[in-house]
Backbone bond lengths (Angstrom), bond angles and torsions (degrees), N, CA, C in turn:
res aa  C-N    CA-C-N  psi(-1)  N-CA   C-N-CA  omega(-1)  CA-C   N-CA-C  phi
1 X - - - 1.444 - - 1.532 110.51 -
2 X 1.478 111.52 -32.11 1.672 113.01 -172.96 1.396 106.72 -66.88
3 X 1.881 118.50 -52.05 1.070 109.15 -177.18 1.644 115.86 -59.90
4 X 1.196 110.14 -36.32 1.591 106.81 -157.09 1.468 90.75 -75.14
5 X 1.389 146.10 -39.85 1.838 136.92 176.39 1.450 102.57 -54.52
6 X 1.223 123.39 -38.79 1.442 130.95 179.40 1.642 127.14 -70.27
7 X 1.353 96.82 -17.19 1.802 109.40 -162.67 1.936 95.00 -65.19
8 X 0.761 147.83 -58.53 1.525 132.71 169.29 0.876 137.26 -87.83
9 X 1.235 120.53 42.49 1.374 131.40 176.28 1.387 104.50 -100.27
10 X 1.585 117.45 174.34 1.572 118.75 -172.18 1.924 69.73 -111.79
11 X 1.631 92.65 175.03 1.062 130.69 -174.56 1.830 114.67 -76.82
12 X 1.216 93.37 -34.75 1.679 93.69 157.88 1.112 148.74 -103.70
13 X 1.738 98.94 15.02 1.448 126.06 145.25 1.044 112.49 -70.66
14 X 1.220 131.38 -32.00 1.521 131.22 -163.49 1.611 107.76 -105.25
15 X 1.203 118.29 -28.92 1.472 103.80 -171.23 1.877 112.72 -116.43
16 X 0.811 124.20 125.99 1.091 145.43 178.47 2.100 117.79 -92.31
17 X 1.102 100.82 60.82 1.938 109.43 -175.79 1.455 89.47 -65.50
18 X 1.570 125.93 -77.62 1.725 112.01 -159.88 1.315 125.28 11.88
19 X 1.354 121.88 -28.10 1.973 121.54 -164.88 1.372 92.21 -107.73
20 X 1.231 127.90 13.17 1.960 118.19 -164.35 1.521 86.71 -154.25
21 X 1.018 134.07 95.27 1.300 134.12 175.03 1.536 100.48 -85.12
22 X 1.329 141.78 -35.97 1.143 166.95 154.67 1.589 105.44 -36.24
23 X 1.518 121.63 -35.34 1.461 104.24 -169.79 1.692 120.62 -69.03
24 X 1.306 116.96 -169.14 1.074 131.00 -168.30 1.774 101.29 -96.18
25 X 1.258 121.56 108.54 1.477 134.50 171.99 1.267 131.77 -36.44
26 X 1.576 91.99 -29.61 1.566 108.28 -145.56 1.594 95.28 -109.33
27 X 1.391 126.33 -22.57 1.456 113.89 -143.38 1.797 96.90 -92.58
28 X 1.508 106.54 160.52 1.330 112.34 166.69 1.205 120.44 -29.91
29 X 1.615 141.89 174.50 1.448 141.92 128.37 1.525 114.51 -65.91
30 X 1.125 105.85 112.67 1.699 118.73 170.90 1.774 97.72 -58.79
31 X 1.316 85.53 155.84 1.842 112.85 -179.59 2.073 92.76 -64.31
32 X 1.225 116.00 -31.14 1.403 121.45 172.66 1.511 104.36 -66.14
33 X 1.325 127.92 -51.79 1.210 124.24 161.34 1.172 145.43 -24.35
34 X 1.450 97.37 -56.17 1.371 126.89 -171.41 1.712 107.59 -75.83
35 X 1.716 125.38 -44.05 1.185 153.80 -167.96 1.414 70.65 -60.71
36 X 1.887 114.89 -94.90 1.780 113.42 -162.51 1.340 112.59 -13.02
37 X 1.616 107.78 -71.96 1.424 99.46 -160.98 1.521 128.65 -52.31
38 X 1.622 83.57 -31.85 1.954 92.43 -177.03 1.266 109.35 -51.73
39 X 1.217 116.21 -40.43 1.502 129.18 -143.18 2.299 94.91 -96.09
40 X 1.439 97.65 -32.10 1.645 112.77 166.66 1.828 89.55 -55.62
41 X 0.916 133.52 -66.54 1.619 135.28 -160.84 1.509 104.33 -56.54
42 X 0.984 102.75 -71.05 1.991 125.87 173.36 1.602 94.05 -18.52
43 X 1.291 98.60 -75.29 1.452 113.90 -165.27 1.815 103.59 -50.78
44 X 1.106 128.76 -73.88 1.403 153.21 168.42 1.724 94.89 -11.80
45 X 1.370 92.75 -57.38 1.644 87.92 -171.02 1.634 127.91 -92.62
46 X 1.242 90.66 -2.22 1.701 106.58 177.81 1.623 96.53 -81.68
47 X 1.377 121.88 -22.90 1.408 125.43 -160.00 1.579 94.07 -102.74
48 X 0.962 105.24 -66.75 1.913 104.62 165.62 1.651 113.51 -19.27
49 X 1.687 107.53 -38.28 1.016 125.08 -149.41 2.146 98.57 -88.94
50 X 1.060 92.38 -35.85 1.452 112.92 -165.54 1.577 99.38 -92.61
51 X 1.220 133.17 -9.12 1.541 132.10 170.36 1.293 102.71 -101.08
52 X 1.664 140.37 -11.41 1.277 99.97 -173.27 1.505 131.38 -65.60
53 X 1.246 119.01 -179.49 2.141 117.03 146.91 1.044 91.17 -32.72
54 X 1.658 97.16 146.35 1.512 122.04 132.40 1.425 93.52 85.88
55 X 1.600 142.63 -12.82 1.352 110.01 157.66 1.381 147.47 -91.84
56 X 1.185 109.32 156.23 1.632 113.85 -166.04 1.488 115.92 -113.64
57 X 1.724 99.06 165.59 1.311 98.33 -139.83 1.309 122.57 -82.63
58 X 1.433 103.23 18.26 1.672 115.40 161.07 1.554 122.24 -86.86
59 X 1.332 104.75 -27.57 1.187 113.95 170.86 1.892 97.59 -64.33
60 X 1.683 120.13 -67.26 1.082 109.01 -160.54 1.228 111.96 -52.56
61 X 1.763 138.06 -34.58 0.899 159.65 -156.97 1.770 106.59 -68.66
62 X 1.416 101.89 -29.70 1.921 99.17 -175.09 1.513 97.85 -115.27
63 X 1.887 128.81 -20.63 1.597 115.79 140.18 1.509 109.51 -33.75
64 X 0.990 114.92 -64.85 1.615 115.28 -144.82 1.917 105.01 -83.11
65 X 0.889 100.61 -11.28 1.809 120.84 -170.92 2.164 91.83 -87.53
66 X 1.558 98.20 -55.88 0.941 89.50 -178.94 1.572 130.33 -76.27
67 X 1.446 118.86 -10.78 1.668 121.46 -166.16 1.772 90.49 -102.15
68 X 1.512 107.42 -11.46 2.087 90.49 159.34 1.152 102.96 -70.39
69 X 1.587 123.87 -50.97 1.559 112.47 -173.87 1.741 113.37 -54.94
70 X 1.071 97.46 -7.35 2.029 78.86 176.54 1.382 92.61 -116.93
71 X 1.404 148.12 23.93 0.865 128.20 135.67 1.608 130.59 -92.58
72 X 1.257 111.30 -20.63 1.792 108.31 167.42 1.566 120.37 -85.09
């Protein structure tokens, strides 16, 4: 599923160096790469999702319940 969400994207959609000043410039995006970013989007829009109008605080309450579970 990672590769195929990933298959047209450019390479600086997908990779994020800024934290590795040290890395390698040149090399592909690893399948690890590719996972981050997906998962950078996921996140982005679950949160997009959790600021609009009009929600309440049960809603924010099982957003926010649920984005600990994808962080442990």
């Amino acid at each position: 599923m990672t590769e195929a969400w990933a298959w047209g994207l450019s390479e600086d959609e997908l990779v994020d160096r800024g934290a590795s000043p040290g890395a390698d410039l040149d090399r592909r995006p690893s399948h690890a790469d590719r996972r981050r970013a997906w998962r950078r989007e996921l996140l982005a829009e679950e949160i997009g999702g959790a600021v609009r109008r009009g929600i309440t605080d049960e809603e924010i309450q099982a957003v926010a319940e649920w984005l600990l579970c994808l962080a442990t």
